[in-house]
C-alpha positions as CSV (number, residue, x, y, z in Angstrom):
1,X,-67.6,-5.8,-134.9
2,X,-66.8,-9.2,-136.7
3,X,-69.3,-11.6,-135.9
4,X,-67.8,-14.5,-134.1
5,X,-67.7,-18.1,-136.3
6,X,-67.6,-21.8,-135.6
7,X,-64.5,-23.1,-136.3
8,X,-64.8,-26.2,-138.8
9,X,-61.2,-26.2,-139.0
10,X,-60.4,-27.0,-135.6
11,X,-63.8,-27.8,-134.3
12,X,-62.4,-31.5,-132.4
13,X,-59.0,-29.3,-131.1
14,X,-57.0,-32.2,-131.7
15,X,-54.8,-30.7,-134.1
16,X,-55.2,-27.1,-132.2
17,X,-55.7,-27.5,-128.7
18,X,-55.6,-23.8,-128.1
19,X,-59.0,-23.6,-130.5
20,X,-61.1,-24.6,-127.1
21,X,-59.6,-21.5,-125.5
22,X,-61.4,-18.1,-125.0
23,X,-58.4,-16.4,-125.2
24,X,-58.1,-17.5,-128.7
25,X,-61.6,-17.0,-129.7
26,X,-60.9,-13.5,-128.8
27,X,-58.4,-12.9,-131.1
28,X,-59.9,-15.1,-134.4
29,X,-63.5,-14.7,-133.9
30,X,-63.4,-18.6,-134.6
31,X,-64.2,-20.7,-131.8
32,X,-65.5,-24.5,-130.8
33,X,-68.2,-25.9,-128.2
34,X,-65.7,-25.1,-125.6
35,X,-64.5,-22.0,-126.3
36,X,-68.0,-20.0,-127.8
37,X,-70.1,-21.1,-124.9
38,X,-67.8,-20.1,-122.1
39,X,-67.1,-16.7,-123.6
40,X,-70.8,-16.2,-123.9
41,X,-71.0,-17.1,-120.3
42,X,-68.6,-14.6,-119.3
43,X,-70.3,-12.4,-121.1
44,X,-73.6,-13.1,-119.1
45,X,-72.1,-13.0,-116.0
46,X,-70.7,-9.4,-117.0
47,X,-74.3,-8.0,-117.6
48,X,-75.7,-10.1,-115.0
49,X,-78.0,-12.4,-116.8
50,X,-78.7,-16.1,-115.5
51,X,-76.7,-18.5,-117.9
52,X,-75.4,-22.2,-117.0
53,X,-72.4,-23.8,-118.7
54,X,-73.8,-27.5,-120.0
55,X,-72.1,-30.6,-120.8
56,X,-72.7,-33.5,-122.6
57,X,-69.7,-36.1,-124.2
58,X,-67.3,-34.1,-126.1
59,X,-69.7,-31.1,-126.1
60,X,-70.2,-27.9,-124.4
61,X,-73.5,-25.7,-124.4
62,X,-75.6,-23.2,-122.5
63,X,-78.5,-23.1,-120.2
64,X,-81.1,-20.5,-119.4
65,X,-84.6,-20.7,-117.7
66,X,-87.2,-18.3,-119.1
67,X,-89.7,-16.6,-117.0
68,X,-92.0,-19.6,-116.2
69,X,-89.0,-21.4,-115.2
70,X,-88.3,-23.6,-118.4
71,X,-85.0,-24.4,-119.6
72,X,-83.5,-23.8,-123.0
73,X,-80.8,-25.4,-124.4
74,X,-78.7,-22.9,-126.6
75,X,-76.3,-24.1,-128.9
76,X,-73.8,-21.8,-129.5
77,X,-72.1,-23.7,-132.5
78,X,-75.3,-23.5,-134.8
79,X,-76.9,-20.6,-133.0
80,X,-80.1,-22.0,-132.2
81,X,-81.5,-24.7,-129.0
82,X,-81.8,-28.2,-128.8
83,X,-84.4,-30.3,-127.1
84,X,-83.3,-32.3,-123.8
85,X,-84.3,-35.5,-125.6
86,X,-82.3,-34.7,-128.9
87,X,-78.9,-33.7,-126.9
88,X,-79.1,-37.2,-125.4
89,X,-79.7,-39.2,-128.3
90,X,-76.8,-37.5,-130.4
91,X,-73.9,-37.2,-127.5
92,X,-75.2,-40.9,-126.2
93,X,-76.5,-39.4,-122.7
94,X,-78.3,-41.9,-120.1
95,X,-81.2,-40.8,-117.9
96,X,-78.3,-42.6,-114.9
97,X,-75.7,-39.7,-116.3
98,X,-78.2,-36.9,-115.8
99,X,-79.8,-37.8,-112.2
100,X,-75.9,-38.3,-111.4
101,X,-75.0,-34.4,-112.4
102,X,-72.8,-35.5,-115.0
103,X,-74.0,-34.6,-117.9
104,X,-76.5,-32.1,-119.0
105,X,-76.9,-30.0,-115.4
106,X,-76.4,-26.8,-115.4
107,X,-73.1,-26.3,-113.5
108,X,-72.8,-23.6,-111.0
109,X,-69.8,-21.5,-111.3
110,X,-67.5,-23.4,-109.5
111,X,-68.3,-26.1,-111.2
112,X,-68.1,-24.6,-114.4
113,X,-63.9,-23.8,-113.2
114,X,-63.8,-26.6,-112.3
115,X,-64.6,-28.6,-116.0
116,X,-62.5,-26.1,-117.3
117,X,-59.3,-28.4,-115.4
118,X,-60.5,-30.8,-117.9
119,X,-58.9,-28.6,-121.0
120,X,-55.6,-27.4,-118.4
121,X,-55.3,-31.4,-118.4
122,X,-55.6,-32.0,-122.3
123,X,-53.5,-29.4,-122.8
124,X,-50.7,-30.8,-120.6
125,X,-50.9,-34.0,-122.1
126,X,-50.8,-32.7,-125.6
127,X,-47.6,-30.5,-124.3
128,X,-45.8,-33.0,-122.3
129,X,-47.2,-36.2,-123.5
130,X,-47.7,-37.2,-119.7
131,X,-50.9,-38.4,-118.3
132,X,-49.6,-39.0,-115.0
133,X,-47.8,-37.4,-112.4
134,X,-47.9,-35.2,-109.3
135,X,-49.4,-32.0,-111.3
136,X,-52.0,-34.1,-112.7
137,X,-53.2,-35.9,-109.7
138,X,-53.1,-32.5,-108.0
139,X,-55.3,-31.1,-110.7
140,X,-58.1,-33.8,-110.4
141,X,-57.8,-33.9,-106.5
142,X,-59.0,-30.1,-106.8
143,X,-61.5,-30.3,-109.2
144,X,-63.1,-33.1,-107.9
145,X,-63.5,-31.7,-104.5
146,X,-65.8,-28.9,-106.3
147,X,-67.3,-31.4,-109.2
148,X,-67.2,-35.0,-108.2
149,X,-69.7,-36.8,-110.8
150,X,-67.2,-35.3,-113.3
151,X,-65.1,-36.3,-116.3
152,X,-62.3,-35.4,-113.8
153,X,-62.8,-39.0,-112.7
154,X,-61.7,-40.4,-115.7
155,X,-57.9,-38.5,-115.7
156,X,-58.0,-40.1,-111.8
157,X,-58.6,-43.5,-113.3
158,X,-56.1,-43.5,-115.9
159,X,-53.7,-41.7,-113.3
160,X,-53.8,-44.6,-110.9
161,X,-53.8,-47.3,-113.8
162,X,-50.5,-45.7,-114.9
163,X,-48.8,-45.7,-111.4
164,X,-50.0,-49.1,-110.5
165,X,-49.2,-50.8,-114.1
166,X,-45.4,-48.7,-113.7
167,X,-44.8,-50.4,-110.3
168,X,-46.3,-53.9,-111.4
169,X,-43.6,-53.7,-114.6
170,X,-40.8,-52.2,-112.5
171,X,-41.3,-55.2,-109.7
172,X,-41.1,-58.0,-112.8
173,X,-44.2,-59.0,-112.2
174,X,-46.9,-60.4,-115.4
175,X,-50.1,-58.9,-114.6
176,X,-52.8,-57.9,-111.8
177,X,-53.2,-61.5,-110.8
178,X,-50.1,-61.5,-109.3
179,X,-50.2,-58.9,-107.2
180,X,-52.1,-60.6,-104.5
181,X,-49.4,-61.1,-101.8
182,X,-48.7,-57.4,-102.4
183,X,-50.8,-55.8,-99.7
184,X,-50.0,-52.2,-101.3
185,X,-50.6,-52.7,-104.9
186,X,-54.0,-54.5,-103.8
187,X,-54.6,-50.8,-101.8
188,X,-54.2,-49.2,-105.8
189,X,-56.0,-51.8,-107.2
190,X,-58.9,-51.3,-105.3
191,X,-59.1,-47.3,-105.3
192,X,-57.8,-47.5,-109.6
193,X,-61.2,-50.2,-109.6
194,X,-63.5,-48.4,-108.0
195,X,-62.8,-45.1,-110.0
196,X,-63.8,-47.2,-113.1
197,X,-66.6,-48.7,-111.3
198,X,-67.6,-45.0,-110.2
199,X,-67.8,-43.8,-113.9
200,X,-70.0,-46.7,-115.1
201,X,-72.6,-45.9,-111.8
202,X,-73.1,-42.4,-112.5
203,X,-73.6,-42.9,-116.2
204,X,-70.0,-42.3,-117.9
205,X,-70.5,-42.5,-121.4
206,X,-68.7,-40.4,-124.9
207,X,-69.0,-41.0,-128.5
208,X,-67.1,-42.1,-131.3
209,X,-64.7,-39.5,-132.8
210,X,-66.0,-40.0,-136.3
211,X,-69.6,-39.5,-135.5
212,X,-68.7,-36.5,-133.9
213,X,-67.0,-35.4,-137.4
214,X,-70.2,-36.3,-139.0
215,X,-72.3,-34.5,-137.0
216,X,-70.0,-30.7,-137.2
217,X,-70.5,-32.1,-141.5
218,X,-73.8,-32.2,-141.7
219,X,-74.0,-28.2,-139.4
220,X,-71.6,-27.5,-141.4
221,X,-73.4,-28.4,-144.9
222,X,-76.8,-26.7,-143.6
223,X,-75.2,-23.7,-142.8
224,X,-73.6,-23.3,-145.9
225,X,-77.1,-23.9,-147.9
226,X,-78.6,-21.7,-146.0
227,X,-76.3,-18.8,-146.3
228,X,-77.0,-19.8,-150.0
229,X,-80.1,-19.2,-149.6
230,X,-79.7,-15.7,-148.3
């Protein structure tokens, strides 16, 4: 009956990418804003209470609408909820990226699977140190068919960025300028372009790594005044 922790070691999972994962929450009782709210959500669904998975730039939260229909935002790293207003001020959230369903909508299930390719991705990366290849553009192409105004769209982007800047070095050539007479490479110009242009239109937006830091700080100060305290 331990109660379960935030982890403050590993809270970014760049040095621990298997900190974000439930399966390792289960067996430290230390988890991030990946792994804490999507055991809690299992956990809902398993005694059937209504509970959305939330996102916002490099954060992870949960959803759930009270009896006259309002929403709460719970925050399963500090324990407590978070106005609308204060989520996108901190995590840099645009009104465009919430009417576009990219950040802070409560994702249905499939959806919720569906961000989860975001971590299989990351973790690949960190394993292989590829961003780009077949088992990569096949993960994206499936998660995007369930959650298209997703961060999925950024691994597309830089996935056709890297094929297209491979074959532009391979052929000798200096730059996208000279690609013109190249009716092909024009083709993955255009579709690696309007990816990026995609992102911007429905709001794409993070934060910088050290604010982020900051921010798990100052949690990380209060909590340890107020335990203090007690």
């Amino acid at each position: 009956f331990k109660p379960y922790q935030y982890d403050f070691e590993n809270f970014m999972s760049d040095s621990d990418l298997e900190s974000s994962l439930v399966s390792r929450l289960l067996k430290t009782k230390r988890g991030n804003c990946r792994s804490l709210p999507f055991l809690y959500k299992i956990l809902a669904n398993e005694v059937n209470v209504e509970a959305f998975i939330a996102i916002a730039p490099m954060h992870c939260y949960v959803k759930h609408r009270d009896e006259k229909g309002n929403w709460w935002n719970l925050e399963m790293t500090t324990g407590s909820f978070s106005r609308s207003s204060f989520i996108m001020e901190t995590f840099n959230v645009s009104e465009i990226a919430i009417e576009s369903g990219l950040f802070i909508k409560s994702l249905s299930d499939i959806e919720s699977v569906a961000y989860c390719i975001c971590d299989l991705l990351n973790y690949y990366e960190y394993k292989t140190g590829r961003y780009s290849d077949d088992f990569i553009r096949k993960c994206y192409s499936i998660g995007l068919q369930y959650y298209p105004n997703s961060q999925l769209q950024t691994n597309k982007g830089n996935d056709l960025k890297f094929r297209l800047d491979s074959k532009i070095i391979n052929m000798g050539l200096k730059g996208y300028r000279d690609i013109i007479n190249y009716p092909e490479l024009m083709r993955e110009f255009e579709a690696m372009d309007s990816t990026f242009q995609y992102l911007s239109k429905i709001g794409y937006s993070t934060i910088k790594p050290e604010d982020y830091e900051k921010m798990v700080n100052d949690i990380k100060v209060k909590q340890t005044k107020l335990n203090t305290e007690k």
